[in-house]
GUVO-67159 format. One record per residue: residue in three letters; x, y, z of N, C-alpha, C in turn. Coordinates in steps of 0.2 Angstrom, whole numbers, plus 5000, padded with zeros to 4 digits. Example, Ala and Ser with C-alpha at 12.3 -4.5 7.8 and 13.67 -1.06 7.14 Angstrom:
<pators>
ALA506649725039506249785039506649845039;SER506449895035506849955036506450005039;
</pators>
This chain:
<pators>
UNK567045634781566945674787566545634792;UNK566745644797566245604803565745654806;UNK565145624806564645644812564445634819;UNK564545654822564345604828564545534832;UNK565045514827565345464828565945474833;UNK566445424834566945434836567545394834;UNK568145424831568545414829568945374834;UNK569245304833569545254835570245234834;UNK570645234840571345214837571545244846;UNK572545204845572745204851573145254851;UNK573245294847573845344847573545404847;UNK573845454853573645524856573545544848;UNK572945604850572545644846572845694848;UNK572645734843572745794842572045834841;UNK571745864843570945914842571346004839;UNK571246014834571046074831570546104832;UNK570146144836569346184836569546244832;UNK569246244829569146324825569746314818;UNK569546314814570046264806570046324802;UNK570346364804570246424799571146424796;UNK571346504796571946504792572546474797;UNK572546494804573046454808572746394812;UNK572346364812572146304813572546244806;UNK572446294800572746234794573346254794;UNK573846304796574446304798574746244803;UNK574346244807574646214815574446124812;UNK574046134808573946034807574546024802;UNK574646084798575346054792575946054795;UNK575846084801576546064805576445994810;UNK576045984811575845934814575745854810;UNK575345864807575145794804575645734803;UNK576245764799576845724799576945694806;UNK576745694809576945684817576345654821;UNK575945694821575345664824574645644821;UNK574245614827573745614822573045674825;UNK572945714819572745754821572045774816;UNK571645794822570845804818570345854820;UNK570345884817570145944816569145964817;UNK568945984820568146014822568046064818;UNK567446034812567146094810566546124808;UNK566146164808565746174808565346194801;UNK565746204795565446224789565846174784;UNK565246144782565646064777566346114772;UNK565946174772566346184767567146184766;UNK567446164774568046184777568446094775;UNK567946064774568245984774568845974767;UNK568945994762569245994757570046014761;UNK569746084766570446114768570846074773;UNK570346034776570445994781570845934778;UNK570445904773571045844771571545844766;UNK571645894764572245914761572845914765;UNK572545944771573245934778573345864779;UNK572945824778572945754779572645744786;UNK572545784788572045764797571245744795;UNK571045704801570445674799569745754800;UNK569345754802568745774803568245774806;UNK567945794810567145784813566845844812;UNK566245854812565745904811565645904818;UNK565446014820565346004826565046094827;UNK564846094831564646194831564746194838;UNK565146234841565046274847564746294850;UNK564046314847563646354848562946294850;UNK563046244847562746154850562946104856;UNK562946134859563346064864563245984861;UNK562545994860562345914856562845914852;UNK562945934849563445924840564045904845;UNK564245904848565045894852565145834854;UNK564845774857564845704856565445694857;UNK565645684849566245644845566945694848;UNK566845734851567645774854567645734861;UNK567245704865567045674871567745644873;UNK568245644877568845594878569145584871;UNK569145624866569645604860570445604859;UNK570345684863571045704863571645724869;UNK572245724868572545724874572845794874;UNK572745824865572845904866572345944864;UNK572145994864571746034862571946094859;UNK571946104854572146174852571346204850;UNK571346284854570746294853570846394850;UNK570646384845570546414838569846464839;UNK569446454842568846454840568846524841;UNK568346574837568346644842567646664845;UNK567546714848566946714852566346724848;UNK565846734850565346754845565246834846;UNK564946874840565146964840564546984845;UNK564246934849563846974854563946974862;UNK563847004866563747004873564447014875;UNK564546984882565247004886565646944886;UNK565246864885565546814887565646784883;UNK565846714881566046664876565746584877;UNK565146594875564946524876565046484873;UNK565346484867565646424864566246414868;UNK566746444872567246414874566846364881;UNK566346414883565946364888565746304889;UNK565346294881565046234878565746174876;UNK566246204873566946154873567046134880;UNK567246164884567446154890566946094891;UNK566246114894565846054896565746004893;UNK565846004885565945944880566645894882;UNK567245924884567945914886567445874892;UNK567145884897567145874905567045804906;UNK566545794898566045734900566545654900;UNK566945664896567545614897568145614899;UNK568545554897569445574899569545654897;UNK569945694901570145764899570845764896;UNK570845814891571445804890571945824892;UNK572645834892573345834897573545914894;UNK573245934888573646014888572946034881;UNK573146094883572546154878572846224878;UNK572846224871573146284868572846354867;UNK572646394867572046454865572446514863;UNK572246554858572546614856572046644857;UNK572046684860571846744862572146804858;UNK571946874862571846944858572546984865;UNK573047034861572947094868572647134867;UNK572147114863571547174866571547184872;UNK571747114878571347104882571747154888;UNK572147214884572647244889572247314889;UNK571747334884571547384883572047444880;UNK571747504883572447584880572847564884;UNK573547584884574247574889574447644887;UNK573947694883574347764880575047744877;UNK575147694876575847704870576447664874;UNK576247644881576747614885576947544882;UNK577347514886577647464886577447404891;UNK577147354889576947304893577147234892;UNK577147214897577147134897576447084898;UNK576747024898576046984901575946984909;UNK576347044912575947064922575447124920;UNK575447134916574947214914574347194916;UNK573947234921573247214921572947214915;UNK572347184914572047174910571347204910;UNK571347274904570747344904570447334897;UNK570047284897569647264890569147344890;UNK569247384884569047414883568347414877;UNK568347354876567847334871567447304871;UNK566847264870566547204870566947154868;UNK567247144861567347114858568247104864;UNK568447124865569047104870568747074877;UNK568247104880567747084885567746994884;UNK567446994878567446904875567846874879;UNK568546894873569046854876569246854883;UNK569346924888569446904894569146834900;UNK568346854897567846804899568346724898;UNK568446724891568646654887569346634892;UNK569646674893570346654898570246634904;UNK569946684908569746664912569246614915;UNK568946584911568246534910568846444909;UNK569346484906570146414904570446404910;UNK570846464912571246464918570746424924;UNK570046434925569846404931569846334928;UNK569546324924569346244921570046194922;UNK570646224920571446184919571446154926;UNK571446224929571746234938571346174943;UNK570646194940570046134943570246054940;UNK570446054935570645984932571345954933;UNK571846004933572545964930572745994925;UNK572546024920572446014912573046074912;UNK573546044906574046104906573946164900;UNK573946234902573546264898574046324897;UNK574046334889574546404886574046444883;UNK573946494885573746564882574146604878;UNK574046604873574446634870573746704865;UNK574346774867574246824866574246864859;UNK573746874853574146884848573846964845;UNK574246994841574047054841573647044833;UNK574047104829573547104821574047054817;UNK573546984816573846944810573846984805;UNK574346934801574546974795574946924792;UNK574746914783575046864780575046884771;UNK575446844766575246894760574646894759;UNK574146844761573446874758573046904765;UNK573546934772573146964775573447034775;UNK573547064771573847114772573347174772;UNK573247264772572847294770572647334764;UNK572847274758572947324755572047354749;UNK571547324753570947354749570947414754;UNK570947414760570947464763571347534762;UNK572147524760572547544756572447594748;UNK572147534744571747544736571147604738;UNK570647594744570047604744570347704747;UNK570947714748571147784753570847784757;UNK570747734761570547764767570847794776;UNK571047834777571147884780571547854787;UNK571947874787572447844796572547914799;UNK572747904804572947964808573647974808;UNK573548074809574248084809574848074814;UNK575348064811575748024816575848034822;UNK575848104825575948124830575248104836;UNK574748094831574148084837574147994838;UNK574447944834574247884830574447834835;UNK573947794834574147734839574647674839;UNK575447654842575647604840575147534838;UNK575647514835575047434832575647404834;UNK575347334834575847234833575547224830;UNK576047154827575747114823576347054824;UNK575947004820576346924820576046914814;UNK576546864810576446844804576046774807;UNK575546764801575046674805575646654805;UNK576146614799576446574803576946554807;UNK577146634808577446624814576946624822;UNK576346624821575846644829575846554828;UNK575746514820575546424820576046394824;UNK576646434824577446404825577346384834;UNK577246454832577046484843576646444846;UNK576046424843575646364845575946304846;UNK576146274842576746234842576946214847;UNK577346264846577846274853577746264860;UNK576946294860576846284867576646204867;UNK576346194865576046104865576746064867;UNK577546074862577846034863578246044871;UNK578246134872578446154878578246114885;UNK577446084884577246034887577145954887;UNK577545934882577945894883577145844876;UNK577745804872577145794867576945694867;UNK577045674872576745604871576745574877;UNK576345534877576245494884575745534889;UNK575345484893575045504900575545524906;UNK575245604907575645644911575145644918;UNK575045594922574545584929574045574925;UNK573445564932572745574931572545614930;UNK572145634925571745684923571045704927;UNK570745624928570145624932569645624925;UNK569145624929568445614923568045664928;UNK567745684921567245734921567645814922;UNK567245864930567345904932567045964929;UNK566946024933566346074931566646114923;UNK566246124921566146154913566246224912;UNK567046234916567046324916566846364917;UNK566946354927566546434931567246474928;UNK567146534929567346594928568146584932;UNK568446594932569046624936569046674940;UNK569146674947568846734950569846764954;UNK569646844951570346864953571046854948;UNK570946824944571346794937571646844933;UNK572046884935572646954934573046924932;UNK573046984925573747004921573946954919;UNK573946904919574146834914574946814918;UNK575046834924575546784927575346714929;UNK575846644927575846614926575546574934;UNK574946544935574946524943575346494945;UNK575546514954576146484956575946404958;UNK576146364955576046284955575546254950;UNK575846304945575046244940575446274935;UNK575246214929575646204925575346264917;UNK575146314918574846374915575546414912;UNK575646424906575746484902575546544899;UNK575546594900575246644897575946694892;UNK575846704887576446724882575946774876;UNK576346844875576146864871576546844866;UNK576246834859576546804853576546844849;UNK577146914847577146964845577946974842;UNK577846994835578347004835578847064836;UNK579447084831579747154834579747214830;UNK579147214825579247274823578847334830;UNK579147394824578947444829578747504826;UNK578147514825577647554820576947574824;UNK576847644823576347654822575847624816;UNK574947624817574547614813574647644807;UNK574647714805574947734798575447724794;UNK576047734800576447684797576647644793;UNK576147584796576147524797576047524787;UNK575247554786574947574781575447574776;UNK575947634778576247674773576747614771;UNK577147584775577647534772577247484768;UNK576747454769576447404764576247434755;UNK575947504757575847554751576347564749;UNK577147574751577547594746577847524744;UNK577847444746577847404745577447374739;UNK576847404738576647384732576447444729;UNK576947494729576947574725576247604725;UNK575947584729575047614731575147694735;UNK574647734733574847784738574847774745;UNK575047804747574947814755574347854757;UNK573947824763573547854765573447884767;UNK573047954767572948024770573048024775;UNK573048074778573148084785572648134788;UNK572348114793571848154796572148144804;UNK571648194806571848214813571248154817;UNK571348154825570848094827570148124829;UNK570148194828569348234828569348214821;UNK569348224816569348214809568748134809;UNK569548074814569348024812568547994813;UNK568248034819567848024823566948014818;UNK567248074811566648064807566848034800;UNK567447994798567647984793567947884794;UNK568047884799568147794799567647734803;UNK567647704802566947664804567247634811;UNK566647634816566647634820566947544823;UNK567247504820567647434823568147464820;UNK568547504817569347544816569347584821;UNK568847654823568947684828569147634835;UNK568947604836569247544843569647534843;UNK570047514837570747494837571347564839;UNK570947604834571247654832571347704842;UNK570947704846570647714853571247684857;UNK571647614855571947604860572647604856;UNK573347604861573947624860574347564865;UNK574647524861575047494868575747444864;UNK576247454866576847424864576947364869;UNK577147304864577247254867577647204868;UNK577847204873578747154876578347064872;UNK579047044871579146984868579446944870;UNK579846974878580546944880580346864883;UNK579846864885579446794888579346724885;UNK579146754876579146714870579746694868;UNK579946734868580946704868581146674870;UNK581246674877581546654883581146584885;UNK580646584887580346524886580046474882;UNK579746484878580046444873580746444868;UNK581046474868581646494865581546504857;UNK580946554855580646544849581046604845;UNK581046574838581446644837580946654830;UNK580846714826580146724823580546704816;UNK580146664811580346664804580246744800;UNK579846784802579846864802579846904807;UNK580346934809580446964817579847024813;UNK580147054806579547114807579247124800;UNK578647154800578347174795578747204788;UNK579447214789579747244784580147194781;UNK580347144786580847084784580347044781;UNK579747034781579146984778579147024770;UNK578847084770578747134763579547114760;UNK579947114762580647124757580847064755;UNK580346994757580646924754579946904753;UNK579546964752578946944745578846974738;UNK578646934737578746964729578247014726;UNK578147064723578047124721577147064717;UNK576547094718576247084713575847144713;
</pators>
């Protein structure tokens, strides 16, 4: 693992920020292909890192000093990283940004985001032109974090895909302690739809948008330096700016389920009960208070956009197509 150094060679890099479950997705689709090196902040993660084959720095978002070594490294940036669980803003993606400024910039950056950022839609149907009604802090974050992107790209050149995702889910992120533990969903008739994406189809998604912007060679001047992500002022719904090279995509796929639902198909997948049903007064004193927020908002999500532009088609369109080609444990 490197510290503080700087990794040397002529062939475009690839930066991974944030190395978790879909950061080690998106480098084992990668590595074959590129070279690709991954930012981490807990040595512990280095094993997981060279197993992909991609190289390593040590870094903390939350250090601007620790950053050095990402200075003009890369030509993509996939950025991973999630906010910190306090206040309304994302200084780690701030502190990125201004570690990016300080040299060559790179020609495209990746970011997964939340729709949380769409807040309650009451059950409607939205695209990526839906205002954006952060009902949470923790959605607040990420609005902050989009909009703090979209000015930095626009200010620089920099081609920049936001991609939108709703509840991961994978065999090991399923709910089934939740499930085991009975814990209580709402009844159907009051219950909030949910989304979801399997990680590797959201890793694919990522993906896609990098090659979507095209994957080798210098595409113009970048310029050196520029400001370390003011805010975006007026930065609505996630239409894509007219003349800059900006995607906004929710990365979502087609199932169509309520939250209990949701539960119940997993629980008769692995023949678990199904969980009670309470009413959303009931829930108010019986589910812990980061469920209730979820549970608070309702919103169905178009995916025609993901489709079409990138012409992505999902390795699991639904949550039941996943369950029926996994094996029973």
């Amino acid at each position: 693992m490197t510290k503080g150094n700087r990794l040397v060679g002529s062939a475009p890099t690839v930066l991974i920020v944030g190395f978790g479950d879909i950061g080690e997705r998106v480098a084992n689709l990668l590595v074959p292909s590129q070279r690709v090196v991954a930012l981490i902040r807990n040595p512990d993660r280095l094993t997981a890192v060279e197993t992909t084959g991609a190289h390593c720095l040590q870094g903390d978002l939350d250090d601007l000093e620790s950053l050095g070594a990402i200075v003009g490294l890369a030509s993509t940036v996939f950025h991973f990283s999630p906010p910190p669980n306090i206040g309304e803003d994302d200084p780690r993606t701030k502190n990125l940004l201004l570690a990016l400024s300080q040299g060559r910039l790179p020609q495209r950056l990746v970011y997964i985001s939340t729709t949380g950022v769409y807040g309650d839609c009451d059950g409607g149907w939205i695209d990526e032109t839906a205002p954006l009604k952060p009902q949470s802090a923790r959605a607040q974050r990420r609005v902050a974090a989009e909009q703090r992107l979209m000015a930095w790209a626009r200010d620089n050149g920099v081609k920049l895909a936001i991609l939108r995702a709703p509840g991961i889910y994978a065999a090991n992120r399923l709910p089934l302690d939740r499930i085991r533990a009975g814990t209580s969903a709402i009844i159907q008739t009051e219950d909030s739809w949910s989304n979801h994406i399997h990680a590797e189809d959201l890793a694919h998604a990522a993906v896609r948008a990098f090659e979507f912007f095209g994957e080798g060679g210098e595409s113009g001047d970048s310029g050196e330096g520029g400001e370390g992500g003011e805010g975006a002022e007026g930065a609505e719904g996630g239409e894509d700016a007219e003349g800059s090279h900006e995607l906004v995509l929710n990365v979502v796929d087609d199932t169509q389920l309520k939250m209990g639902d949701y539960f119940d198909v997993v629980a008769d997948h692995f023949k678990l009960a199904k969980p009670p049903r309470i009413t959303r007064v009931e829930a108010e004193s019986q589910v812990s208070a980061a469920m209730l927020s979820f549970m608070r908002e309702s919103r169905r999500i178009r995916n025609d956009k993901l489709k079409t532009t990138l012409r992505f088609t999902f390795n699991y369109p639904t949550v039941q197509i996943f369950l029926a080609q996994l094996g029973k444990v």
